[in-house]
C-alpha positions in Angstrom: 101.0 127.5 68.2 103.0 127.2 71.3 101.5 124.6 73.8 101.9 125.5 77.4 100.9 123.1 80.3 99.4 125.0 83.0 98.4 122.8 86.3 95.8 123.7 88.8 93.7 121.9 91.5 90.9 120.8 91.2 88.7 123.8 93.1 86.6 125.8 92.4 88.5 128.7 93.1 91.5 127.7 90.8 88.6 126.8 88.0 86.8 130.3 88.3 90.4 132.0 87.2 91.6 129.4 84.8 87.3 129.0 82.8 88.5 132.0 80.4 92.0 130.6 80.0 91.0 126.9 79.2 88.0 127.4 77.5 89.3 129.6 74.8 87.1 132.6 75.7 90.2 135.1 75.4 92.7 135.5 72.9 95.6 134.5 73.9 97.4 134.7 70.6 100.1 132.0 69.7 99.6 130.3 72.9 97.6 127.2 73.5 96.8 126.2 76.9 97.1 122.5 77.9 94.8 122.0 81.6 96.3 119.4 84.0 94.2 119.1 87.3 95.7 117.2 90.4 95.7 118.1 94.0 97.8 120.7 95.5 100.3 118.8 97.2 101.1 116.6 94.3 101.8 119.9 92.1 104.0 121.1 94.8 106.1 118.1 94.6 106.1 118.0 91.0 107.5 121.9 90.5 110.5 120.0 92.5 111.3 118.7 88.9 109.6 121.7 86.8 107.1 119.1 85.2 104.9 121.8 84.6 105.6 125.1 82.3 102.8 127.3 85.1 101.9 125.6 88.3 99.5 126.2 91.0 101.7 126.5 93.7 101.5 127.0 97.9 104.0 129.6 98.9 105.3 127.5 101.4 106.3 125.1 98.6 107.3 128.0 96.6 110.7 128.4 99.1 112.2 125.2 97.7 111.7 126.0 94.2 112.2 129.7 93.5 115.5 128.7 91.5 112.8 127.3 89.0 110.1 129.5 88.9 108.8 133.1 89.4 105.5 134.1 90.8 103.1 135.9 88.7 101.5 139.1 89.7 98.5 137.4 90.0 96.2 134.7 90.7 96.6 134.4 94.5 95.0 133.0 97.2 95.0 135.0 100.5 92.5 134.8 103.3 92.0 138.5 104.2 91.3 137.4 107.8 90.1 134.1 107.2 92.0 130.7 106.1 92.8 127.5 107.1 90.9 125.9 110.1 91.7 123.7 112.8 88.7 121.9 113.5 87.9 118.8 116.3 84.8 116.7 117.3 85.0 119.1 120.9 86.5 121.9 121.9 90.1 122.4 123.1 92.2 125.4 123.9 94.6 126.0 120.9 97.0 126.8 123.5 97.4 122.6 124.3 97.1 122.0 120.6 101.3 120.0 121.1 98.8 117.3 123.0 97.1 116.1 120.3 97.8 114.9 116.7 96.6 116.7 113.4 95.6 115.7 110.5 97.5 117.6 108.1 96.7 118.1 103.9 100.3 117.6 103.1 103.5 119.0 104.5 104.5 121.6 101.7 101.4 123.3 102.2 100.8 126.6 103.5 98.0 125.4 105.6 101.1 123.2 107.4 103.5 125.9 107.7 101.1 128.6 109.4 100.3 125.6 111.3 104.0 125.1 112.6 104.6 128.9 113.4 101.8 128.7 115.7 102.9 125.3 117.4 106.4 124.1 116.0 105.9 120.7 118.5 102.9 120.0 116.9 102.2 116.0 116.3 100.8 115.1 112.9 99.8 113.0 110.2 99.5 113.6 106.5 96.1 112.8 105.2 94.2 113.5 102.0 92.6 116.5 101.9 89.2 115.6 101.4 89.6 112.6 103.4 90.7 115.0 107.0 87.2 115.0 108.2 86.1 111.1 107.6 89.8 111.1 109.8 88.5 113.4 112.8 85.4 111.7 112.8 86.6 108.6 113.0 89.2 108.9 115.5 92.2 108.4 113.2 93.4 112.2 114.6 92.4 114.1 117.4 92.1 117.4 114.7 92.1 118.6 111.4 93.5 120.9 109.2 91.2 122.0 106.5 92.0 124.1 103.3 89.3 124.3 100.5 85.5 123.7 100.8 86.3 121.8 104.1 86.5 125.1 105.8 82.8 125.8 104.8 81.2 123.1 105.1 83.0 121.2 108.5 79.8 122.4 110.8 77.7 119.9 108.6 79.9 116.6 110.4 79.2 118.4 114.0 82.7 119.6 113.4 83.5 122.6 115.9 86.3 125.2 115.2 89.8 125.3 117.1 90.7 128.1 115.4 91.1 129.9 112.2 94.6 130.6 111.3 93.9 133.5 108.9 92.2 135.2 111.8 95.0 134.5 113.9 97.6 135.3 111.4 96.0 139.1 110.9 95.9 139.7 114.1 99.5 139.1 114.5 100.2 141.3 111.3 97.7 143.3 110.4 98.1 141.6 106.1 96.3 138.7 104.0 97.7 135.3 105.1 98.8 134.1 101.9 98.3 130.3 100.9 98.5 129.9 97.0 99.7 131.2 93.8 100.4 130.6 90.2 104.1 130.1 89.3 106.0 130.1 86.0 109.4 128.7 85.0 112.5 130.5 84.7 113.4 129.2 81.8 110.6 129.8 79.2 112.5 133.1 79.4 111.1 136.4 80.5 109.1 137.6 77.5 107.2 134.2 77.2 106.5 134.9 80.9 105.5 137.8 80.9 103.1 136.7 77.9 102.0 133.7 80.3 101.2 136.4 82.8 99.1 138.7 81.1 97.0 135.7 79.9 96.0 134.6 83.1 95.5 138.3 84.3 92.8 138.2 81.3 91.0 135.3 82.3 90.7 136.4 86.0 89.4 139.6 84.8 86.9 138.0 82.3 85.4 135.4 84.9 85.1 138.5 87.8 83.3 140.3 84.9 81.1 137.3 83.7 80.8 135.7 87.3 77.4 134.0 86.6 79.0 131.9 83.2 82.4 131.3 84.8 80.5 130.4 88.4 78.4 127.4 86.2 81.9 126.3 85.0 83.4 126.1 88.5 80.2 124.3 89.8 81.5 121.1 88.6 84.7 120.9 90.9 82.5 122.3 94.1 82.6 119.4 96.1 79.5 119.2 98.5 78.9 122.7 98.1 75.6 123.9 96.1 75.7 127.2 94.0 75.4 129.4 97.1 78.4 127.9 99.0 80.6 128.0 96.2 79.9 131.7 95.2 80.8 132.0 99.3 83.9 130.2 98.3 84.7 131.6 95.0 84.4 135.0 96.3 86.9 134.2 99.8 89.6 133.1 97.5 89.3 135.4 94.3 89.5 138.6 95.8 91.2 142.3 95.3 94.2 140.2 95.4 93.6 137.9 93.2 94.5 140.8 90.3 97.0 142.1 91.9 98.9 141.5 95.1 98.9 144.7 95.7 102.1 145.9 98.7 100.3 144.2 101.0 100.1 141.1 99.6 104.0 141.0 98.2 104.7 142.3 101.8 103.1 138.8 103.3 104.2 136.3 101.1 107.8 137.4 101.8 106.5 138.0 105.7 105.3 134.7 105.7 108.3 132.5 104.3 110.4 135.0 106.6 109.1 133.9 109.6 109.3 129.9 108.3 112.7 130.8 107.6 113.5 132.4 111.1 111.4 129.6 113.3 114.1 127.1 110.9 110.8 125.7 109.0 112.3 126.3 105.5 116.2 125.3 104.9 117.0 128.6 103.4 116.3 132.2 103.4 113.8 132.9 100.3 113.7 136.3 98.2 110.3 136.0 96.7 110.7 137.1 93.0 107.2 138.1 90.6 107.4 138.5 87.0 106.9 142.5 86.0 104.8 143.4 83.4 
């Protein structure tokens, strides 16, 4: 058996495509799985050094590390007219939004870069994800910037939206923003990844078509969210896209670390590479 670390957050988006993958519900040959869960930002800065064979990855962190991996052909996240939210204890034109300071999940995420081609004078300061909202509430920051379950569930803190960056970002370009996918390195060679790719193709496929089992599974990372919420969740982030990116979805990514590129956000200009099966 060949052992393989693959690394995901801890959401219950990631856990609904990995449940087949991790749990030995489909074959998967000479390859055994190894799970590693952290938080997004710390797997971004730890594909910096390739510590993991397949990484969850945000495409904005993605740019400074496509010398050592390739994207697969699935497992994305992409808010088809909905993702990250800017969110405040009272309303305030997005249009002043250089005035105040933002909490912000990290600074390789895409949540921070969309944020940046909106308002590239925009004051911030990096907080824990999970932590933005306590942050906002408390004064710490003017505003957040929520990615995962935050964006469902800020109303429930009084919480109002700013605005929604997916929404904003389709309207500009008529595609998917894109926020996360899975990554593989270069040098497991491109049989092994293509192999690696097909796997996790499989275990999207068999938790879409045995949603209620792989749901239960997922349940356990939904933080604050009961069963209903995360099904809400589950089904925002593992969409039609998920499978496959489909044009549209290859078409954003390289869109999206275009315009980082252009607005002098990301150091170099990035040719986004997926594995072929």
């Amino acid at each position: 058996m060949k052992k393989i670390t693959v690394a995901h957050s801890p959401d219950s988006d990631d856990a609904f495509m990995f449940y087949a993958l991790v749990n030995n519900k489909i074959d998967t040959g000479d390859l055994k799985f190894v799970n590693i869960l952290d938080d997004i930002e710390t797997l971004n800065r730890k594909a910096f050094d390739g510590v993991y064979d397949i990484t969850a990855i945000s495409f904005h962190a993605y740019a400074y590390v496509s010398d050592k991996y390739m994207l697969m052909p699935c497992g994305a996240s992409m808010g088809i007219g909905y993702g990250p939210i800017l969110v405040a204890k009272e309303k305030f034109s997005p249009a002043h939004l250089k005035n105040f300071t933002v909490g912000v999940p990290g600074t390789l995420t895409s949540a921070f870069l969309i944020l940046k081609i909106y308002e590239p004078d925009v004051r911030y300061k990096v907080i824990p994800f999970d932590k933005i909202i306590d942050a906002v509430l408390n004064g710490e920051v003017d505003a957040g910037l929520l990615i995962h379950e935050g964006q469902l569930t800020y109303s429930k803190s009084n919480l109002v939206k700013i605005i929604d960056f997916g929404q904003w970002w389709y309207k500009q370009t008529g595609l998917p923003l894109p926020l996360g996918g899975n990554a593989v390195k270069k040098e497991l060679g491109i049989k092994l990844m293509k192999d690696i790719s097909r796997c996790l193709y499989d275990s999207i496929k068999y938790a879409l078509e045995h949603r209620e089992e792989a749901l239960e599974y997922a349940l356990q990372f939904a933080r604050d969210m009961d069963s209903e919420l995360a099904d809400k969740f589950v089904g925002m982030y593992v969409n039609e896209l998920t499978l496959d990116y489909g044009e549209d979805g290859k078409k954003a990514v390289q869109l999206f670390l275009d315009m980082g590129f252009e607005r002098k956000l990301i150091p170099k200009k990035v040719e986004v590479e997926f594995i072929e099966y």
